[in-house]
C-alpha positions, -999 to 999 in steps of 0.1 A, spaced: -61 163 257 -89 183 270 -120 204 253 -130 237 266 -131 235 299 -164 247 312 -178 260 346 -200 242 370 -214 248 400 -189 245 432 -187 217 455 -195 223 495 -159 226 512 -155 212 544 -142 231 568 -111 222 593 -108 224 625 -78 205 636 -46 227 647 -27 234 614 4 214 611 39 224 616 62 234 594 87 205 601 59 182 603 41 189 570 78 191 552 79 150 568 48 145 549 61 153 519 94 144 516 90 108 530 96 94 494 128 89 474 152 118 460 129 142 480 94 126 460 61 136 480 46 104 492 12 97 496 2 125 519 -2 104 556 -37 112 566 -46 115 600 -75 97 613 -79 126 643 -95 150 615 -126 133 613 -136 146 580 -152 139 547 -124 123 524 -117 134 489 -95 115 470 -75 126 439 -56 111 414 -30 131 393 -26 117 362 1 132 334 -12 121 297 15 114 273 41 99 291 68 87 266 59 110 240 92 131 242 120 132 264 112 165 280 76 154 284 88 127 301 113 142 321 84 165 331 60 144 342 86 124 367 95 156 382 58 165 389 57 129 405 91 136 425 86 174 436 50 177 427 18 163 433 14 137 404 3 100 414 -1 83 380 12 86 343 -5 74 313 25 59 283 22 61 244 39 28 238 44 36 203 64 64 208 103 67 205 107 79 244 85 50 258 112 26 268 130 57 288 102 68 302 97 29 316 126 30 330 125 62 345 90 49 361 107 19 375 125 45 396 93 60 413 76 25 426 46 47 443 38 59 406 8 45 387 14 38 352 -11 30 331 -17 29 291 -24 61 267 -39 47 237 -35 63 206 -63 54 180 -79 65 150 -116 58 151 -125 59 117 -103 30 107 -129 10 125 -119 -23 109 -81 -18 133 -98 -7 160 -101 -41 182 -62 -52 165 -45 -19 178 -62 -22 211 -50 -60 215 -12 -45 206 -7 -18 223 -22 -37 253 5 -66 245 34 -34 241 23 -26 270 28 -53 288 61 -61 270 77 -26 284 66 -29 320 62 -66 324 28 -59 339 -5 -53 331 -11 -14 330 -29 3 365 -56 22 347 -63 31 306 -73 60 286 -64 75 256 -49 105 237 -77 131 229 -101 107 252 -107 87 218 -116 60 238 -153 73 247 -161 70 209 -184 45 207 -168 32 174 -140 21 204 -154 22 235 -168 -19 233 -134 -34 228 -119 -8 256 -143 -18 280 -148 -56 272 -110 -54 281 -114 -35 312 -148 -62 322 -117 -96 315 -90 -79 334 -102 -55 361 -85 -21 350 -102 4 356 -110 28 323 -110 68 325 -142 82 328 -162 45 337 -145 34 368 -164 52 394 -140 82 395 -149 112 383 -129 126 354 -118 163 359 -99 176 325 -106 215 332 -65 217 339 -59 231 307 -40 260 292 -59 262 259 -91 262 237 -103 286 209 -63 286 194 -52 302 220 -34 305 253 -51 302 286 -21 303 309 -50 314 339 -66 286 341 -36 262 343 -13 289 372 -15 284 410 -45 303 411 -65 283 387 -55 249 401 -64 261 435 -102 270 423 -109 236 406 -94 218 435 -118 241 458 -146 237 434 -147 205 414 -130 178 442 -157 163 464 -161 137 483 -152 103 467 -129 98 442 -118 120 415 -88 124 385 -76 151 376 -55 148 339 -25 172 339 3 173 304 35 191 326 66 189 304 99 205 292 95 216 255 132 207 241 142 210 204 127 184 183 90 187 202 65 205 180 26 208 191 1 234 194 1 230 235 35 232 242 50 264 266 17 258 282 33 223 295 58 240 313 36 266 334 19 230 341 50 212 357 55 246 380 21 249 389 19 208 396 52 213 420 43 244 438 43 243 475 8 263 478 -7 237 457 5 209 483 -4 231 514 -38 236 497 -47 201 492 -40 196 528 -61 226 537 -90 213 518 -88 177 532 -78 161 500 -64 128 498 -36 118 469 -37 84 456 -28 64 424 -50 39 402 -26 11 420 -46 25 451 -83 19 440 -105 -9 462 -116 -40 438 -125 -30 407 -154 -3 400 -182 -11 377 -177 2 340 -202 28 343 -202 65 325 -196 89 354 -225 112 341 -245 83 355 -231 90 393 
């Protein structure tokens, strides 16, 4: 999960000039993909403008059943491209499967680690790497890690001498630029503004530029038996993540969706404060 999000300075936007599209056509674009699931948005190449990519990434994948539920309906009816999986959790083998449904979804590892027991650090990467694999049958698209542990530097070696022996790409050294501001809360308390349709729509106008960029999202249902401090903010997420004006805008502003699975050869393991 995310820290306080902060402000920075705003991005140029771009400014389009092709004719808008139709309403049957732009419904087409999104609804190309199973069960009604927005595809990859089909970019045309008449628009001649700067491209911005973004990945959509929902953390905690597996973690409960109506997280999971969540984050598969953002992926389906929203705009979410990639989910992260807690393979030690007792929803990870139904949120596999559910996954396995959605074949244009990334899925990539959520480590959970505690950084002080530095002596387990390099064994509980090596497992959850080989749960991993043992759930999906395949090596995960991308990794990070619950609370973004991974940039510790107690962890970070073993993370990225992984990433540097198998080509995936890690959050935040991978040449994409991490954007964790989608979050409801900081301080103990509620921010429900900066997570709403409004809020989305500024970071997307402000913080997406050109290249390549992830957003982190955390949409879910809260059902009986979930208890955490960011909870009812989960659900404002999953509306937020499936609202029309959200897909319209990302359109408007010349964005691209992709997944990790969509990244060129793998990007050199370097901090993205250094881009």
């Amino acid at each position: 999960m995310s820290a306080t999000p902060g402000l920075r300075a705003s991005s140029p936007r771009t400014t389009s000039t092709a004719a808008p599209l139709s309403a049957a056509s732009w419904s087409r674009r999104w609804t190309s993909g199973r069960a009604g699931r927005p595809a990859q948005v089909a970019w045309p190449r008449d628009r001649g403008e700067i491209m911005k990519h973004l990945i959509v990434t929902g953390d905690d994948f597996g973690l409960h059943q109506g997280i999971t539920r969540g984050i598969i309906q953002a992926h389906r009816d929203g705009i979410l491209t990639s989910a992260s999986l807690m393979v030690n959790r007792p929803a990870c083998q139904d949120a596999v499967a559910l996954a396995r449904e959605c074949p244009a979804l990334s899925l990539g590892l959520h480590l959970e680690l505690d950084p002080d027991d530095t002596g387990d650090v390099p064994a509980a990467v090596a497992r959850q790497i080989a749960r991993f694999a043992e759930l999906v049958g395949a090596p995960p698209t991308h990794i990070d890690s619950h609370h973004d542990v991974h940039r510790d530097p107690r962890v970070l070696p073993y993370v990225l001498a992984w990433s540097a022996r198998t080509g995936v790409p890690v959050r935040g050294y991978a040449g994409v630029r991490h954007l964790s501001k989608f979050y409801g809360r900081w301080g103990g308390e509620p921010h429900l503004e900066q997570i709403g349709v409004p809020g989305l729509l500024r970071l997307l106008r402000t913080e997406v530029g050109e290249g390549m960029t992830e957003l982190t999202c955390h949409p879910g249902y809260v059902e009986p038996g979930f208890s955490s401090s960011y909870a009812a903010e989960r659900e404002v997420e999953l509306q937020t993540l499936c609202d029309r004006r959200v897909r319209h805008a990302i359109w408007d502003m010349t964005i691209r969706l992709i997944g990790f699975r969509d990244l060129p050869s793998p990007q050199p393991a370097v901090p993205e404060r250094a881009r």
